[in-house]
BALO-19430 format. One record per residue: x, y, z of N, C-alpha, C in turn. Coordinates in steps of 0.1 Angstrom, whole numbers, plus 5000, padded with zeros to 4 digits. Example, Ala and Ser with C-alpha at 12.3 -4.5 7.8 and 13.67 -1.06 7.14 Angstrom:
513249435078512349555078513249675078512849785071513749895071512950005079
***
This chain:
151058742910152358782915153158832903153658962904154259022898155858952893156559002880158258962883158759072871160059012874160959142861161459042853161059072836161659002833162459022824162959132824164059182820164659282823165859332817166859422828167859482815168859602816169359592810170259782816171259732810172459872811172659932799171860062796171860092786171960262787172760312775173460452774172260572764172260692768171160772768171960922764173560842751173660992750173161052737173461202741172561292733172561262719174061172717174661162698173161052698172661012702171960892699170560942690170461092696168661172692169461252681170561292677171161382664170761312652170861382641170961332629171761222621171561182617172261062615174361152605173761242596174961332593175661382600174861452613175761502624176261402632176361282634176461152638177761072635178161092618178761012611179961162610179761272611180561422611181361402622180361372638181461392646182261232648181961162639182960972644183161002627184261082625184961042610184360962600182961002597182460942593181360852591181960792600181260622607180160642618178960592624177960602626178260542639177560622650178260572666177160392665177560292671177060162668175960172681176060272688175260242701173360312693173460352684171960412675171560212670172360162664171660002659171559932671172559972681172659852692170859892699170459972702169160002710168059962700168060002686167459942680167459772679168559702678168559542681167759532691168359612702167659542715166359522714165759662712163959642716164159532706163859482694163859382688163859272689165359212699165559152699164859092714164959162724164559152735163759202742163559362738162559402749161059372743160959372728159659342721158959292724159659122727158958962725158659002746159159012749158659022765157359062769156459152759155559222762154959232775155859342780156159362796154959492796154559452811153559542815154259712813155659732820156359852829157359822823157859942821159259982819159460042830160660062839161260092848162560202844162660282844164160352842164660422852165860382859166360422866167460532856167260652862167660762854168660852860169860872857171060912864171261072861170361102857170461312853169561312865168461232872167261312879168161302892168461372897169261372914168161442923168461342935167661362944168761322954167861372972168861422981169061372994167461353000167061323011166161203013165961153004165061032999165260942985165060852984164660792966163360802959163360882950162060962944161760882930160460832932159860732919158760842913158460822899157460942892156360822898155360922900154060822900153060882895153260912882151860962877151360862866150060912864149560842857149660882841149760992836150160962824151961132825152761102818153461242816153561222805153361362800153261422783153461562787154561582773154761722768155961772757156161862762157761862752158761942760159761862755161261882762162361942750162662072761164162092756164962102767166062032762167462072773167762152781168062182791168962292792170262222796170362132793171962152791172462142778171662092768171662062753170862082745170262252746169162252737169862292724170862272721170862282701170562152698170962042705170561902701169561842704168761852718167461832724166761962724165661962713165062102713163662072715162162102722160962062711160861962710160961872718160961732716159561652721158261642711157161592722157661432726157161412737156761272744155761222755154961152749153961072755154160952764154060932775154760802785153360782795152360682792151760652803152460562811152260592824153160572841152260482848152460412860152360312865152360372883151160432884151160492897150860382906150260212902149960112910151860092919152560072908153860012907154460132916154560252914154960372921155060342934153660312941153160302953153760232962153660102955153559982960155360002964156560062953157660062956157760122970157060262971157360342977156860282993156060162995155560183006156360033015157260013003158359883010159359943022159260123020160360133029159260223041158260193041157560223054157860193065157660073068158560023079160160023084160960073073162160073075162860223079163660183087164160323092165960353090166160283074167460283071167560293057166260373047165760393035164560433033164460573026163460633023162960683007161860623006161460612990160160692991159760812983158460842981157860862967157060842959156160832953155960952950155961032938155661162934154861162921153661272919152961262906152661412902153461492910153361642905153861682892152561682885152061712870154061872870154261872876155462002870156561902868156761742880158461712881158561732867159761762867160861752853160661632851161061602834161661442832162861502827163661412824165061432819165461312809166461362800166661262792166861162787167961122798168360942802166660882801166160932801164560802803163760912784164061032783163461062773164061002759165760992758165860982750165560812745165360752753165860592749163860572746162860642744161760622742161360612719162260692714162160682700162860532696163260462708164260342706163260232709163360252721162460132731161060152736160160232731159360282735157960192726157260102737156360062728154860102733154059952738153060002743152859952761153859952765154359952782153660092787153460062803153960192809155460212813155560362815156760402816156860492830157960442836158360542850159560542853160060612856161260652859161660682875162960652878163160682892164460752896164460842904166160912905166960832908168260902908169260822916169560982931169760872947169860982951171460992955171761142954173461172955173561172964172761152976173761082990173660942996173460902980173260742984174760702986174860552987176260472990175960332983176960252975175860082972175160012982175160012996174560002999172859982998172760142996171460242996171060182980171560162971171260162960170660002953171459932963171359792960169759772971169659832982168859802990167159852984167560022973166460042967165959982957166959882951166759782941165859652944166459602958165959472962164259542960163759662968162659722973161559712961162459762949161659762937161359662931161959522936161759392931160459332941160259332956159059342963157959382955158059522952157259572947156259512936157559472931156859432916156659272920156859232934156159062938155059092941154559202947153859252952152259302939152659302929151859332920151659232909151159262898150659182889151559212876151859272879153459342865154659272859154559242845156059182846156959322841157659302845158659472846159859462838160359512831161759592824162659662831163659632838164159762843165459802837165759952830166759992822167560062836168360042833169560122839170060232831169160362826170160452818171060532825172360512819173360592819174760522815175660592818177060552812177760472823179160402820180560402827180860472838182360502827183360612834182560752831182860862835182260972836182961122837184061092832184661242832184561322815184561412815184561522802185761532799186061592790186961652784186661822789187861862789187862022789187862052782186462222780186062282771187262282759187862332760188662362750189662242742189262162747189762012741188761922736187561972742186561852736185761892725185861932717185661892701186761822696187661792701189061722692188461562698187461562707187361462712185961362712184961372703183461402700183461212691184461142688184360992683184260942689183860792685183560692689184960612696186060602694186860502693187160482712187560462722187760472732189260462737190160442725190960382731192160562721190760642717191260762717190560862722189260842726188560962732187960942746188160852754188260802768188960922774188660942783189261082791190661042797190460882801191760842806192260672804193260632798193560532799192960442808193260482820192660382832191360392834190960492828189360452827189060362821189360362806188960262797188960132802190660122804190759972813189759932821189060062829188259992846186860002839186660052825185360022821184959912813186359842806186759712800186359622811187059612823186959572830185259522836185059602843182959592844182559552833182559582819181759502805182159352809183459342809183759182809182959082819182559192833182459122843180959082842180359192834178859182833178659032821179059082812179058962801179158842807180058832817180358702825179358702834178458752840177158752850178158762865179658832865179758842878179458942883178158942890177959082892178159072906178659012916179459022928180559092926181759082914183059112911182959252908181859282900181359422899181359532912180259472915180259532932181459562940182259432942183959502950184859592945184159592928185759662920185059782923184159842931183159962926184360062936184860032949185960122947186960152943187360072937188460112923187760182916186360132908185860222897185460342901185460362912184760542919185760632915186860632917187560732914187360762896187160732888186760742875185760792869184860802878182960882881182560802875181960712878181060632872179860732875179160712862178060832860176660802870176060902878174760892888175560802899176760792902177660682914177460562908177060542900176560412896175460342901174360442904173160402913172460362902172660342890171660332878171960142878173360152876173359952877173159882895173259952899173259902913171859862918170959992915169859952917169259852908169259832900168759742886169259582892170759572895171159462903171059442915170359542921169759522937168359422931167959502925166159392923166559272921167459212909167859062904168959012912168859072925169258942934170759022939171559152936172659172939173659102940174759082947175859032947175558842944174158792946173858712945173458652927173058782919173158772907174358692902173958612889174958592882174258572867173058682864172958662851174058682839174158662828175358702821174658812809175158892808174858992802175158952784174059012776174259052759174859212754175959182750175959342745175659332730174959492730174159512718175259682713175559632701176359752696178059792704179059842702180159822711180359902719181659872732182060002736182760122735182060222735182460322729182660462738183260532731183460702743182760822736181860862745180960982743181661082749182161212747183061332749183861312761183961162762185261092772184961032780183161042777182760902791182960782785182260662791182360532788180960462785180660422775179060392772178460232767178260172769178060092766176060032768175259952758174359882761174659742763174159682775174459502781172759502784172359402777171159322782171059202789170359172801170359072806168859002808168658842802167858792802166958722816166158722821166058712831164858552834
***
């Protein structure tokens, strides 16, 4: 019997793959802390686990009419952006995938007629960042798969694809990782403002006061393992875009038990604002 034994909310922005000069150019200097925090982590925690699967729930892959898991058995190639190819160029990556674990997710909502999950291995899907970049970080000798978030989901839907992927993985012989990549709060800055706005500090480059607060807010709650209090504040936090709807922690806290969780989260490196979102890495021990 399969289990997860570890989990974690971790941020996948592009400052993280730049140069360490261009890095310390756009934070006055000083080096965004979220580059050592992912480094601590595998170290500190994802290493010693020596987990069959990585899991990444990945908040760039949007999907529409279903919840879509890669299931192939190996993806390799090279990636450039298109939304960031001066920074993501040419990028090779090697990820063998877990088409057992794919399956087995996808076939929990067979019988259900209130969630739809399918299994995909067409050698074209795109991959996308959120799951490419965090691989020069965390990338060992696991497999690797990734799953969308879909944009007509509701927490509901997200928490229920979560519980699904935790079956799944009872269901098998796997002990599993599951990352939540993506951010917070989720608004930009406008073009013409946002180079004034490219640091670390949040309590200057946050898009909005009340974001920061409502992103303060969810760190605290995670650190503290309330992840019930999480879930209620999530219509307060909606109006602030939490990035992918926040299907990336929802689902991750659907598998470890949802509103019933109360792991307490590690933060690794601080929080900080990416061109006005909200970013943070929280690991949770499982």
């Amino acid at each position: 019997m399969g289990k997860i034994v570890g989990a974690a909310l971790v941020s996948h922005v592009p400052t993280l793959v730049l140069p360490e000069a261009i890095r310390r150019e756009m934070n006055d200097g000083e080096d965004t802390t979220l580059f050592a925090g992912l480094h601590q982590l595998r170290a500190e925690k994802l290493a010693p686990l020596e987990a069959d699967t990585v899991v990444v729930i990945d908040t760039h892959w949007f999907t529409t009419i279903e919840h879509i898991v890669a299931g192939h058995e190996r993806r390799s190639g090279v990636y450039t952006s298109d939304e960031l190819p001066r920074g993501m160029s040419q990028v090779p990556y090697d990820m063998p995938g877990d088409p057992e674990l794919a399956a087995a997710w996808a076939a929990q909502a067979d019988t259900r007629d209130d969630s739809w999950v399918i299994a995909i291995d067409d050698p074209h899907l795109p991959v996308h960042y959120p799951t490419l970049n965090l691989l020069p970080f965390l990338q060992g000798d696991e497999r690797w798969m990734s799953a969308g978030v879909c944009q007509t989901g509701e927490p509901y839907d997200f928490l229920l694809f979560g519980q699904m992927l935790a079956d799944a993985v009872a269901a098998t012989d796997r002990r599993v990782v599951i990352l939540a990549s993506g951010g917070l709060s989720h608004r930009f800055w406008p073009l013409r403002e946002f180079r004034a706005h490219e640091g670390a500090d949040p309590d200057l480059h946050i898009r909005t006061p009340e974001a920061a607060t409502a992103d303060r807010h969810i760190i605290e709650m995670l650190l503290a393992g309330d992840h019930a209090g999480v879930i209620d504040f999530y219509p307060e936090f909606k109006p602030h875009g939490p990035e992918g709807r926040f299907g990336h922690y929802l689902t991750m806290i659907g598998a470890l038990g949802g509103a019933d969780c109360t792991l307490a989260g590690t933060q690794f490196g601080e929080y900080e604002a990416v061109a006005g979102t909200g970013q943070a890495h929280i690991w949770f021990d499982v």
